[in-house]
C-alpha positions in Angstrom: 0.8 7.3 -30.8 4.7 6.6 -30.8 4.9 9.5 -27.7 2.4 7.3 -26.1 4.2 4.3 -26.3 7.6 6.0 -25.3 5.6 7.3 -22.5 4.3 4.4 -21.2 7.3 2.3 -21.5 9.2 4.9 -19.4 6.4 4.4 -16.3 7.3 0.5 -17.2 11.0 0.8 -16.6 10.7 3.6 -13.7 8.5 0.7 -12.0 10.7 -2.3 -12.6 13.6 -0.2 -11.4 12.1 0.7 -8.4 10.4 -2.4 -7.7 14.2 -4.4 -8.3 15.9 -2.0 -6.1 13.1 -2.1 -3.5 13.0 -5.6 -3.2 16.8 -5.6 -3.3 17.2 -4.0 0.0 14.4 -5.4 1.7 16.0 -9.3 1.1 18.7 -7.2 2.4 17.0 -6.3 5.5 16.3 -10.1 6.2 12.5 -9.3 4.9 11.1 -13.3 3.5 10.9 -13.1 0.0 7.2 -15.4 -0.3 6.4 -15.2 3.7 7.2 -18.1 6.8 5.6 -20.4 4.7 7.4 -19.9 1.7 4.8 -20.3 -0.8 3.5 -17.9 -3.6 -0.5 -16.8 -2.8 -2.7 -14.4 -5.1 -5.0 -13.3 -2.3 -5.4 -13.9 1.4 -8.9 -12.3 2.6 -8.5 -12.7 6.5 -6.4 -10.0 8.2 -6.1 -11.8 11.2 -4.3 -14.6 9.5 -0.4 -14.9 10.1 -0.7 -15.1 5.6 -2.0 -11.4 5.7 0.6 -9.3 3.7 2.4 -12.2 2.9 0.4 -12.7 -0.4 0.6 -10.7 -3.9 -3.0 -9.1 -2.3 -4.8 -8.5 0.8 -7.4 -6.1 1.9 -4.5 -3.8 2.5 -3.8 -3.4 -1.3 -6.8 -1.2 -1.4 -5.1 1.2 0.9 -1.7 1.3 -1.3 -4.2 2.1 -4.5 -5.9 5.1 -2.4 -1.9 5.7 -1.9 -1.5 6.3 -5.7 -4.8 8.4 -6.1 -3.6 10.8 -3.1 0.1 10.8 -4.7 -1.9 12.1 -7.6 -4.3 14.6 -6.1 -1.6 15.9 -4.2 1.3 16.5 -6.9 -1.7 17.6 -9.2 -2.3 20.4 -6.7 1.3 21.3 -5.4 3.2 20.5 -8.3 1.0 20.3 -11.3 3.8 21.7 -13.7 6.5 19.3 -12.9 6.3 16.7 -16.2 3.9 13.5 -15.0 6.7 11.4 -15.3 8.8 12.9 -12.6 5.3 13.2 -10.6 4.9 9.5 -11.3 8.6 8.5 -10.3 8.2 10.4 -6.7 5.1 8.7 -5.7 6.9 5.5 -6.8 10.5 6.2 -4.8 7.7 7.5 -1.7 5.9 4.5 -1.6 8.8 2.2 -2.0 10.5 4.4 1.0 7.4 3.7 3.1 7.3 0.4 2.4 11.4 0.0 3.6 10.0 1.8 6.6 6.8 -0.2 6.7 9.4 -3.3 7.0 11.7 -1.8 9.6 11.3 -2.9 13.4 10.7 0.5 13.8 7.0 0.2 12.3 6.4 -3.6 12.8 6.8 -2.9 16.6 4.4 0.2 16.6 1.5 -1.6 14.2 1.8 -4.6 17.2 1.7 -1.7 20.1 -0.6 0.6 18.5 -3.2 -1.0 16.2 -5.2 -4.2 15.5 -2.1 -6.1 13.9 -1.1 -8.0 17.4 0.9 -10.7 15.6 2.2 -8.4 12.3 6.3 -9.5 11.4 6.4 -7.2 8.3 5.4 -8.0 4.5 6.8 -10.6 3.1 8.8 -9.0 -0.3 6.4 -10.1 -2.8 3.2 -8.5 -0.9 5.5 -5.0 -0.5 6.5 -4.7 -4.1 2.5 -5.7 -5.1 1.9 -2.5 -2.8 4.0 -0.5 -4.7 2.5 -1.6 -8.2 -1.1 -1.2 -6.0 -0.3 2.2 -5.8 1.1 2.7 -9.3 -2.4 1.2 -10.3 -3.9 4.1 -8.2 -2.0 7.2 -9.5 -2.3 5.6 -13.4 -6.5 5.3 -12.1 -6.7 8.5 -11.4 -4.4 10.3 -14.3 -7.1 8.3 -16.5 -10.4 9.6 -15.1 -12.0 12.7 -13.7 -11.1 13.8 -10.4 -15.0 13.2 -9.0 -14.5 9.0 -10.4 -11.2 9.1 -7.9 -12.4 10.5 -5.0 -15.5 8.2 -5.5 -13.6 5.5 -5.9 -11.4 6.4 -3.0 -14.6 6.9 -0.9 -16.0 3.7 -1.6 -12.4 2.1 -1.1 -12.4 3.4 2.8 -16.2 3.0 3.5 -15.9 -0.3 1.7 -12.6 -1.7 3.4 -14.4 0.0 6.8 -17.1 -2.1 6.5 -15.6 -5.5 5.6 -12.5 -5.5 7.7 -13.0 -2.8 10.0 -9.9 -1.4 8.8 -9.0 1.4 5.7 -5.9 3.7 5.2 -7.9 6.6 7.3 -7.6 4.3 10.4 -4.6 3.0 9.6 -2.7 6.3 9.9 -4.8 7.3 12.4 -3.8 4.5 14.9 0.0 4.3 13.8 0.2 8.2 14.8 -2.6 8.7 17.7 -3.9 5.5 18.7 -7.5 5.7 19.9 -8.8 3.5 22.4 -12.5 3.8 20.9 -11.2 2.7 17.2 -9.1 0.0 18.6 -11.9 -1.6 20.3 -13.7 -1.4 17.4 -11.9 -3.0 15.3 -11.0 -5.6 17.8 -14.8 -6.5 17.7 -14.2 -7.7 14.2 -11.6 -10.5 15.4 -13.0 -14.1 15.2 -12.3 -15.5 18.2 -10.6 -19.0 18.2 
């Protein structure tokens, strides 16, 4: 029980170091710490809103807890004898790495280009470091339950997300590397006209 604990309150400290760091350098970067508005949110539903990722949750949190679930499958399968802590702390220092890059006008610019997220200016800091516990949610889901639950759950995350905002992490990635003309129009079907 005591290893437990020890355990646990080393994936507590690994995630509040990387969280403080994170969110460090992205105030750092000029990223708003609460979004434009300045105001703390729980949950903003529309991704067409200018609050989407400005809040501690969006549909997008979804995506960074299928992040966590994939971290796990895929350090499971290439580096299953590394201890699960150093497993745990790479999937934490890659998602915290993607969501520097995420932040960077590098990425802001091609999500406005390339996908559905015409007026997206970045996460605000609180929405990027609830992605990165999102994703800690997802590896710890998936180190608790049989691989069939996760990739369940994962497939009812995409189909799910798919069918309420016409957007998941599959089509995410797929229009940030090869846009598709077909899926863009799509999902641009989905936007409430004002």
């Amino acid at each position: 029980m005591l290893d437990q604990l020890k355990h646990w309150r080393w994936v507590l400290i690994a995630l509040l170091a990387v969280i403080t760091v994170a969110g460090g350098i992205e105030l750092c970067m000029g990223r708003s710490p609460l979004g434009p508005d300045g105001k703390f949110g729980f949950w903003e539903s529309d991704i067409w809103s200018s609050e989407n990722s400005q809040r501690l949750a969006d549909p997008y949190s979804f995506s960074h807890i299928a992040h966590g679930i994939l971290f796990f499958a895929f350090f499971w399968l290439v580096a299953r004898k590394l201890p699960l802590r150093y497993r745990f702390l790479i999937a934490l220092l890659l998602e915290a790495v993607w969501e520097m890059l995420e932040n960077s006008p590098l990425i802001i610019n091609r999500y406005r280009n390339a996908t559905i997220a015409l007026g997206y200016t970045g996460d605000s800091v609180l929405n990027s470091m609830s992605d990165i516990l999102m994703m800690s949610l997802g590896f710890l889901f998936a180190l608790r339950v049989r691989p069939r639950i996760s990739v369940v759950a994962l497939i009812v995350m995409e189909v799910g997300c798919a069918l309420w905002v016409r957007d998941n992490l599959t089509l995410n990635v797929i229009m940030l590397i090869h846009p598709l003309d077909a899926i863009k129009h799509w999902q641009m079907a989905g936007h409430p006209m004002p």
